[in-house]
C-alpha positions in Angstrom: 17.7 18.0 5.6 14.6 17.9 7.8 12.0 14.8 7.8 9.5 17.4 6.3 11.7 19.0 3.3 10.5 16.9 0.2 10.8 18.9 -3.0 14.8 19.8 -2.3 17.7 17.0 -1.3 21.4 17.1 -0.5 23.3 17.7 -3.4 20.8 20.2 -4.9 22.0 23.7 -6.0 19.7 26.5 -4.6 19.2 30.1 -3.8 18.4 30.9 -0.2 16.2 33.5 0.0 16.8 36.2 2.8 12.8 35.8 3.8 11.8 32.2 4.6 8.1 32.0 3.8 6.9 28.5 4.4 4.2 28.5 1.1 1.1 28.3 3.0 0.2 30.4 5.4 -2.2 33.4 4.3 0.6 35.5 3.9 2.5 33.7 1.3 -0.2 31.9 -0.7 -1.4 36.2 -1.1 2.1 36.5 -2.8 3.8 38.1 0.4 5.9 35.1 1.9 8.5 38.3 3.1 5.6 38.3 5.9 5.6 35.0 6.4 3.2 33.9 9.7 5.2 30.8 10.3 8.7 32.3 10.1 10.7 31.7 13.2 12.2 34.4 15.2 15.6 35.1 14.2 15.1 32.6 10.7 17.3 35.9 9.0 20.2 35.7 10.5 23.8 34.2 9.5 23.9 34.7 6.3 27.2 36.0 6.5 29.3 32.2 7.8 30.3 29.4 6.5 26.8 27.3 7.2 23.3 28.4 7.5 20.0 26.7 9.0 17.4 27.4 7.0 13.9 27.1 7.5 10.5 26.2 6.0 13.6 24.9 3.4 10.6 22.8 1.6 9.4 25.7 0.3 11.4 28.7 0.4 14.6 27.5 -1.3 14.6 28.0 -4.8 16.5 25.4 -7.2 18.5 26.0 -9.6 18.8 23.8 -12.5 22.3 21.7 -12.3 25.3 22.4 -10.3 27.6 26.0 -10.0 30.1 24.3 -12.5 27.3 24.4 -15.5 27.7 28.4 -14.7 30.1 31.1 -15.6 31.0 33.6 -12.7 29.2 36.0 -14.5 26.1 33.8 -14.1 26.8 32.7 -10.5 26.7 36.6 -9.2 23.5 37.2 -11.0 22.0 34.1 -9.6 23.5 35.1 -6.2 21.4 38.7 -6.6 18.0 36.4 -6.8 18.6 35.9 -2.5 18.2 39.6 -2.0 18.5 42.8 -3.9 17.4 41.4 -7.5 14.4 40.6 -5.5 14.2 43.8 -3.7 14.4 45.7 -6.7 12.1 43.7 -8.3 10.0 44.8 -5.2 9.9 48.1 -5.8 8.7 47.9 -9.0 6.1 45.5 -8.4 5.2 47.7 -5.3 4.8 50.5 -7.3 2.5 48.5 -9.8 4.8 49.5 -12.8 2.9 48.5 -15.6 3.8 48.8 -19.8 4.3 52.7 -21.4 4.7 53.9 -18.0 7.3 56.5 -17.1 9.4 55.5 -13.4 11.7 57.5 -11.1 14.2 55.4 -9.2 15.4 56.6 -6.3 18.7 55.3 -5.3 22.0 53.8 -6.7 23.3 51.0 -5.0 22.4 47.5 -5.5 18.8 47.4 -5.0 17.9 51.0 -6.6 19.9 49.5 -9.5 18.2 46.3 -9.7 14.9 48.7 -9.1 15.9 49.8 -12.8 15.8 45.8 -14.2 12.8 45.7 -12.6 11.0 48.7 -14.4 12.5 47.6 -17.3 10.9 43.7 -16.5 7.7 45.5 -16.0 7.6 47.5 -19.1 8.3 50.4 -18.2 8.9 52.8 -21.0 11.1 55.6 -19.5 12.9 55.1 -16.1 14.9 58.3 -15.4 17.7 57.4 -12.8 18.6 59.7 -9.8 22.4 59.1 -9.6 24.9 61.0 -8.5 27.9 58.7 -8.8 29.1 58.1 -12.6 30.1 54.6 -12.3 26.5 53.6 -10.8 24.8 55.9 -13.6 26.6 54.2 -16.0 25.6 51.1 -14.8 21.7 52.4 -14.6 21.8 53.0 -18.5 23.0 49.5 -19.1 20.1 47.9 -16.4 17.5 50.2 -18.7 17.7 53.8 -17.6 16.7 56.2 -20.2 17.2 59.7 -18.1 20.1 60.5 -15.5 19.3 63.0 -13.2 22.5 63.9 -11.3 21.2 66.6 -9.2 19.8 66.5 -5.6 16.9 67.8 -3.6 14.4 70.2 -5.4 17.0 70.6 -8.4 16.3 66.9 -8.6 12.6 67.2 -8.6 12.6 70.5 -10.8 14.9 68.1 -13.6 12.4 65.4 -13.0 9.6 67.5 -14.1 11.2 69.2 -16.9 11.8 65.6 -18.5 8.1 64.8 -17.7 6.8 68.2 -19.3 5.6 69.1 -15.7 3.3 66.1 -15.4 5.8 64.0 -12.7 6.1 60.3 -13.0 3.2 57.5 -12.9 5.6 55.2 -10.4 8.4 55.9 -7.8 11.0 53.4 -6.6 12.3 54.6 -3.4 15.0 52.4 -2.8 16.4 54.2 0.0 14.9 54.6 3.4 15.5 58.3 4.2 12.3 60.0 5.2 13.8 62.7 2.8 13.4 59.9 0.0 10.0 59.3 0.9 9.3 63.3 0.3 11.1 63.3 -2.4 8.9 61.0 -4.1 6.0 62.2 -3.2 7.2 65.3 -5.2 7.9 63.5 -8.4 5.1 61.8 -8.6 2.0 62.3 -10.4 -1.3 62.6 -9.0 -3.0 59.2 -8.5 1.0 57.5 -8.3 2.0 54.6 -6.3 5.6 54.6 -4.7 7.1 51.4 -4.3 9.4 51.6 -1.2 12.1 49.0 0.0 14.6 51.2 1.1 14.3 50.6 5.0 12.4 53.4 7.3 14.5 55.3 9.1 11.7 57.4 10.5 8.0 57.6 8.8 7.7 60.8 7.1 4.4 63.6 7.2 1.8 62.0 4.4 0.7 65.5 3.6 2.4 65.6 0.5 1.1 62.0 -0.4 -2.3 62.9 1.0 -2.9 66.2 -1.8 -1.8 64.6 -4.7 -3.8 61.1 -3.7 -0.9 59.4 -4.2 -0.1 55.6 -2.5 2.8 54.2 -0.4 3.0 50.5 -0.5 6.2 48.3 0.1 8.1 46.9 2.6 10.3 43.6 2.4 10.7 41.3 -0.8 8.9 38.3 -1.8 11.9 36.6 -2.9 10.7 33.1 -3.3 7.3 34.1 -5.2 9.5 36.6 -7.5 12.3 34.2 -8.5 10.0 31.3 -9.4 7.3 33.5 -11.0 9.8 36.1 -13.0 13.4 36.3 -12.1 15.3 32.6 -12.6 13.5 32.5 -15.7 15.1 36.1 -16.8 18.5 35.3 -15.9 19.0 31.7 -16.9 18.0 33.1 -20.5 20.7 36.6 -20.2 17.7 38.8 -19.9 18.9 40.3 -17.3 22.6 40.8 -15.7 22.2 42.2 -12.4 25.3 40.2 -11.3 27.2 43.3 -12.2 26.2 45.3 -9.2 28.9 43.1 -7.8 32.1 45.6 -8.1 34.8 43.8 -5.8 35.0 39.9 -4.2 36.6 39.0 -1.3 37.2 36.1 1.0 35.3 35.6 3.9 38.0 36.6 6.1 38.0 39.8 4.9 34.3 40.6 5.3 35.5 44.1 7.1 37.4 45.5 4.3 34.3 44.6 2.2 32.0 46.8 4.1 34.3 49.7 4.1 34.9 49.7 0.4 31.1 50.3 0.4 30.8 52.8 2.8 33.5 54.9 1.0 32.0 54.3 -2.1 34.4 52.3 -3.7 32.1 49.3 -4.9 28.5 49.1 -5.6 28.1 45.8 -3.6 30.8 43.4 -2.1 30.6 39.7 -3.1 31.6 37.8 0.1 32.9 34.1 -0.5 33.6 31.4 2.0 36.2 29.6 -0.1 37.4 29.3 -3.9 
C-alpha cells in the first residue's frame, strides 16, 4: 500500500475496477470516474498476471465485506463481474436513462449485452426484448430479465422489433456491441425522442442521419465502475438480486489463458473465468 491509500489495508478483500478514477477530480465527483483526469497512462493494463499495481487505490477499489471464504463460487463470479462487464452493462442502461414501465432493446449477447439485460431490469424496465441469436445466451437473457427474443438479424430484426412494439419502436437501446451496423441498427428501433446507451467499443463512427430524423440521442462510452458498484451493484448481489456470475460458462488456469480466448471466439463460452491459482 501507498502512504496516501487510507480507507483500504492489506488483508482487505476488494474489487478492482477496470477504470481507476481517483474520487475527486471533476470527472468523477460528476459520476464519470471511467474519465478520470488524474488516471495515469497505461493505469488499465495487466489485469490478466498474477499481480497488479493499482492506482488512485484509495478510492477506486471497492471492498467487499469479509474474506472470499465467507462466499460460494457462485457468489465469487458475480462479485468478479462488478470489475467490468456487470458494470458495463449497468452502463448501458444508465446511458440510455432507462427509467420504470419503459420498454428496452438490447443489442448483443455476450457478457456485457447480457448484463445490459440486469441492468434494464435494475432500472425498471418493464419489457426488454433480447436480440440473440445463440440459444444458450437467449436462455440466459430470459433468466437476467428478458421478456422478448428476437433471433433474427438486420431489418428482419428491426421489422420483429416493431411488430412487438405495435410499430411504435423502443423508448431505450443498449448497444452493447461496437459495430457501426449496431449503432444503425439502433437507431432503427428506437423511438422518436430515444436515448441509446452504447458501450460496445467504436469500431468506426457511423452517419447520425438516422439519429438526427427521429431526434434521437447517443450517449455512452466507458463504465463508471467504482460509482456503480458502491451506489447499486454490491448492494444487488450480496442480497442474490442479481446473478450475473453466470455469464461465466468455463474456468481455466492462468496458464491456459489462450485456450480461454479461443473457446470464446468459437463460441463455446459466454465469458472465460481466468484464475491464477486454486
Amino acid at each position: 500500500m501507498g502512504s496516501d491509500v487510507k480507507d483500504v489495508k492489506p488483508g482487505d478483500f476488494v474489487i478492482a475496477p477496470f477504470t481507476h478514477g481517483c474520487g475527486h477530480c471533476a470527472a468523477c465527483l460528476a459520476g464519470f470516474d471511467g474519465n478520470c483526469m488524474n488516471q495515469e497512462a497505461g493505469g488499465n493494463g495487466d489485469y490478466q498476471c498474477e499481480y497488479l499495481r493499482f492506482t488512485n487505490a484509495n478510492w477506486a477499489l471497492v471492498k467487499i465485506p469479509g474474506q472470499p471464504s465467507d462466499y460460494t463460487d457462485d457468489q465469487l463470479n458475480d462479485l468478479l463481474t462488478l470489475a467490468d462487464v456487470m458494470a458495463t452493462g449497468y452502463h448501458a442502461a444508465a446511458s440510455a436513462e432507462v427509467k420504470p414501465g419503459d420498454t428496452v432493446a438490447v443489442i448483443g449477447d455476450g457478457a456485457v449485452g447480457l448484463c445490459g439485460v440486469i441492468g434494464a431490469k435494475l432500472r425498471g424496465a418493464d419489457r426488454i426484448i433480447s436480440l440473440s441469436h445463440h440459444e444458450d445466451r437467449a436462455k440466459l437473457a430470459r433468466e437476467f430479465g428478458a421478456t422478448d427474443i428476437v433471433a433474427e438479424r438486420g431489418d428482419d430484426a428491426v421489422k420483429k422489433v416493431m411488430e412487438l412494439t405495435d410499430g411504435n419502436g423502443v423508448d431505450a437501446v443498449l448497444e452493447c456491441v461496437g459495430a457501426v451496423s449496431a449503432i444503425e441498427q439502433a437507431g432503427k428501433l428506437a423511438l422518436p425522442g430515444a436515448i441509446v446507451g452504447r458501450v460496445g467499443v467504436p469500431q468506426t463512427e457511423p452517419s447520425s442521419n438516422t439519429l438526427f430524423w427521429k431526434n434521437i440521442g447517443l450517449r455512452g462510452g466507458i463504465a463508471s465502475v467504482t460509482t456503480y458498484d458502491r451506489k447499486v451493484l454490491l448492494d444487488a448481489v450480496l442480497k442474490g438480486k442479481i446473478h450475473p456470475g453466470k455469464v461465466f460458462a468455463k474456468r481455466f488456469s492462468l496458464d491456459d489463458i489462450q485456450k480461454a480466448y479461443e473457446v470464446m471466439d468459437k463460441r463455446e463460452a459466454i465469458k472465460s473465468l481466468v484464475i491464477v491459482s486454486e
